[in-house]
C-alpha positions in Angstrom: 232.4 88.1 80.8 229.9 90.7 79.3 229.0 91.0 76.4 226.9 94.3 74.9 224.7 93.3 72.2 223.2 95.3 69.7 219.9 94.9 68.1 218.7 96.4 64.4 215.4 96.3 62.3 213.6 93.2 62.8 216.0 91.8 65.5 215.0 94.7 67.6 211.4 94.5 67.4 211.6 90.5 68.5 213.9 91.4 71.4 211.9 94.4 72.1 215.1 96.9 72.8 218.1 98.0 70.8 220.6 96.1 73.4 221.0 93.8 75.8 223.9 93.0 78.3 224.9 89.1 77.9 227.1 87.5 80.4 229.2 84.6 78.5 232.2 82.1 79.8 235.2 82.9 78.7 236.8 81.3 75.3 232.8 82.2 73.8 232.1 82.9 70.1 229.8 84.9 68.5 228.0 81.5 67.8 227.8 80.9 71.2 226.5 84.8 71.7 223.6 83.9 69.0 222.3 80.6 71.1 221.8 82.4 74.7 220.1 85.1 73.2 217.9 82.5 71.2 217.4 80.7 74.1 215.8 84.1 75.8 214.5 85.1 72.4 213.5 81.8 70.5 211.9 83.8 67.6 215.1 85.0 66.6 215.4 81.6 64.7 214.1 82.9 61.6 216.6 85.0 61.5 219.3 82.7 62.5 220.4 82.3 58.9 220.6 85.8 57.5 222.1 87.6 60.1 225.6 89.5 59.9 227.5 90.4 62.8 230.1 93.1 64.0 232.1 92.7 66.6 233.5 96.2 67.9 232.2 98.1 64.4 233.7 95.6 62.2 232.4 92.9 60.4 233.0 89.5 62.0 232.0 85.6 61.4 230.4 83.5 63.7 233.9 81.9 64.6 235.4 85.2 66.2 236.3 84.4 69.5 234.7 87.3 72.3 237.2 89.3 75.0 234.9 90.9 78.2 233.4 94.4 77.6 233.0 93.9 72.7 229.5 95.1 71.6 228.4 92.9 68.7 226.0 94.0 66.4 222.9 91.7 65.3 222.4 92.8 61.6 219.4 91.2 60.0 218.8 91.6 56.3 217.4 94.7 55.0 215.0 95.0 51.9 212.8 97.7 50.3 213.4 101.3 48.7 212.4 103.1 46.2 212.3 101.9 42.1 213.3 104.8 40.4 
């Protein structure tokens, strides 16, 4: 099945675009998601921790099972801003 993944902030720069098309077995989890695209990516490790995911818009944990044609959303954690 296919998968559209997108990419924000720091997970975009390391994947170099803002999404990718990622063909996955049926039954796959979001877990399963993150290892291909670490295998093709490997310096997404260091974010392998602190990432969030959405699965269709929504917020979803690494469990969530995958159905052919869901975008997921690779969220890594933003800092910064302005003290006021």
């Amino acid at each position: 099945m296919k998968i559209r993944v997108k990419c924000f902030a720091a997970a975009r720069e390391i994947v170099g675009t803002g999404e990718l098309v990622v063909e996955l077995p049926e039954g796959s989890t979001v877990t399963h998601l993150l290892e291909q695209v670490r295998r093709q990516f490997p310096r997404l490790e260091g974010l392998a921790g602190s990432l969030l995911f959405s699965v269709n818009r929504e917020y979803a944990p690494s469990d969530k099972k995958l159905a052919a044609g869901d975008e997921v959303a690779l969220i890594p954690p933003v800092s910064g801003g302005v003290d006021v």
